[in-house]
Each structure stands twice: as structure tokens, then as C-alpha cells.
C-alpha positions in Angstrom: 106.6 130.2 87.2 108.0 130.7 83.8 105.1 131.5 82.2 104.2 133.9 84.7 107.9 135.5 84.3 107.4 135.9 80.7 104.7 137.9 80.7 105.4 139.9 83.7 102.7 139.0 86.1 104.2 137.9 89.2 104.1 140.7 91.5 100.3 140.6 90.2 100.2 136.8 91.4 101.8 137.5 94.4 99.2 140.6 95.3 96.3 138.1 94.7 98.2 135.4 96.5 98.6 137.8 99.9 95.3 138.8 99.8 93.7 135.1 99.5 96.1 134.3 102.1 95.3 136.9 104.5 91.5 136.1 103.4 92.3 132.3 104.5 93.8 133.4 107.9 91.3 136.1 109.0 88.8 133.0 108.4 90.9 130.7 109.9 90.9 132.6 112.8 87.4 133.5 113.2 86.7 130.0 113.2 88.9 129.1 115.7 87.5 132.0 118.0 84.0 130.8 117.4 85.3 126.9 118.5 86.8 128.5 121.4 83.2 129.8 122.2 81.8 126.5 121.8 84.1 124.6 123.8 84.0 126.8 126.4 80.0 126.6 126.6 80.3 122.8 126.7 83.0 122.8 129.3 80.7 125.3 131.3 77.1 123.0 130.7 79.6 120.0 131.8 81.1 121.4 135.1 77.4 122.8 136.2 76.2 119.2 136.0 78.5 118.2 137.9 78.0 120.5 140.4 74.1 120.4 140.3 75.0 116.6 141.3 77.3 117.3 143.5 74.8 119.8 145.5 71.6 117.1 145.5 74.0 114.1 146.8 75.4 116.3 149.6 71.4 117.4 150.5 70.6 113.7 149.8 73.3 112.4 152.7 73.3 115.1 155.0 68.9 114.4 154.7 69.8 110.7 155.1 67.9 110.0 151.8 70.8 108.4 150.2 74.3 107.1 151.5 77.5 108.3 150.7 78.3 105.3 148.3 75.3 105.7 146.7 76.6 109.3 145.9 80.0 108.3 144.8 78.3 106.1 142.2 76.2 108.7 141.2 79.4 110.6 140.8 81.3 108.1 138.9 78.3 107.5 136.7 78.0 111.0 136.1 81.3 111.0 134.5 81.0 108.0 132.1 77.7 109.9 130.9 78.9 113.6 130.7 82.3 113.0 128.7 81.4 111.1 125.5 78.8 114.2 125.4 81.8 116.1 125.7 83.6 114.6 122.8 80.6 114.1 120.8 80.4 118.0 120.8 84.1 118.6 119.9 83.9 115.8 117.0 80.9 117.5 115.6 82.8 121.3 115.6 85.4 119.3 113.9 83.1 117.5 111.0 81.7 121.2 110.1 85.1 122.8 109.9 86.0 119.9 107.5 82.3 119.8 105.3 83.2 123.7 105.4 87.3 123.7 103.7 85.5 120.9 101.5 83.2 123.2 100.4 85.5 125.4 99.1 87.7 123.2 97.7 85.4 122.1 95.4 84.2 125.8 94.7 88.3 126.1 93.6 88.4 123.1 91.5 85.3 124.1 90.0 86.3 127.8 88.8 89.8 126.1 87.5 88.1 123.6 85.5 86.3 126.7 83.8 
């Protein structure tokens, strides 16, 4: 900070500093909108399975096809299947916000070193 004293270019640093910074957070933001979207799609894809099981086991018992523990199963085994989707989607959002800051990392690193 010295160095930027002495020659009189801090309230230079600190305009470039704001405007990377509000740069960062408008990003920041718009990222965590567009995992919002996402999440909300998967959540929305999840709960109409369940309901599209939900609807064919009720026909299925009230037709007699199938019993009603049958459909429970069906049920539980609809969970254990739909949730590690679930989480496979969120883990993935997460890997491409993380190869993304990378990214620019290295872009930083790269312009210092020249």
C-alpha cells in the first residue's frame, strides 16, 4: 500500500477495485438466479414423477391390477431412485460454478505473471 501512496494512486485502485467488485457480484448473482432456475426445474421434474406414480398405483388398485403393498413399494422405490438424480443434478451445478471461478483464476494469474 505504500507504493501505491507514494505515487498517488489509491483512489485510482480503489475505482478499479469497486468496479471488479461490483463486476464479481452482478455475476455472482446471476449465477445464483440461473441455479435457482435449475433447482427449481429438478424439483418440479421430481415431484411430477411422483405424482405420475402416484396416479397409475391408485388406477392400478382401484382396477385391482396391483395391491396396495405393491404400490407402497413402488412408492418407496421411487424415492431411493428419484433423489440421488436429485443430488446428482445439484453436484453437477456445483462442479460448473467451480471449473467456472477456476477459470478465471487462472485468467488472473495469467495477466499478473505478464
Amino acid at each position: 500500500f505504500d507504493v501505491i501512496k507514494s505515487f498517488s494512486l489509491d483512489e485510482k485502485i480503489c475505482q478499479q477495485y469497486q468496479a471488479l467488485n461490483s463486476h464479481a457480484e452482478g455475476l455472482r448473482y446471476r449465477f445464483s438466479v440461473f441455479q435457482a432456475a435449475i433447482d427449481m426445474l429438478v424439483q418440479a421434474f421430481s415431484y411430477s414423477m411422483h405424482f405420475v406414480v402416484l396416479a397409475l398405483g391408485v388406477y392400478l388398485v382401484i382396477k385391482g391390477k396391483t395391491t396396495i403393498g405393491s404400490f407402497i413399494a413402488a412408492m418407496e422405490i421411487m424415492k431411493y431412485i428419484s433423489r440421488p438424480i436429485e443430488n446428482i443434478t445439484y453436484l453437477i451445478g456445483s462442479f460448473k460454478s467451480v471449473e467456472l471461478i477456476n477459470q478465471k483464476i487462472m485468467a488472473i494469474l495469467k495477466e499478473a505473471q505478464h
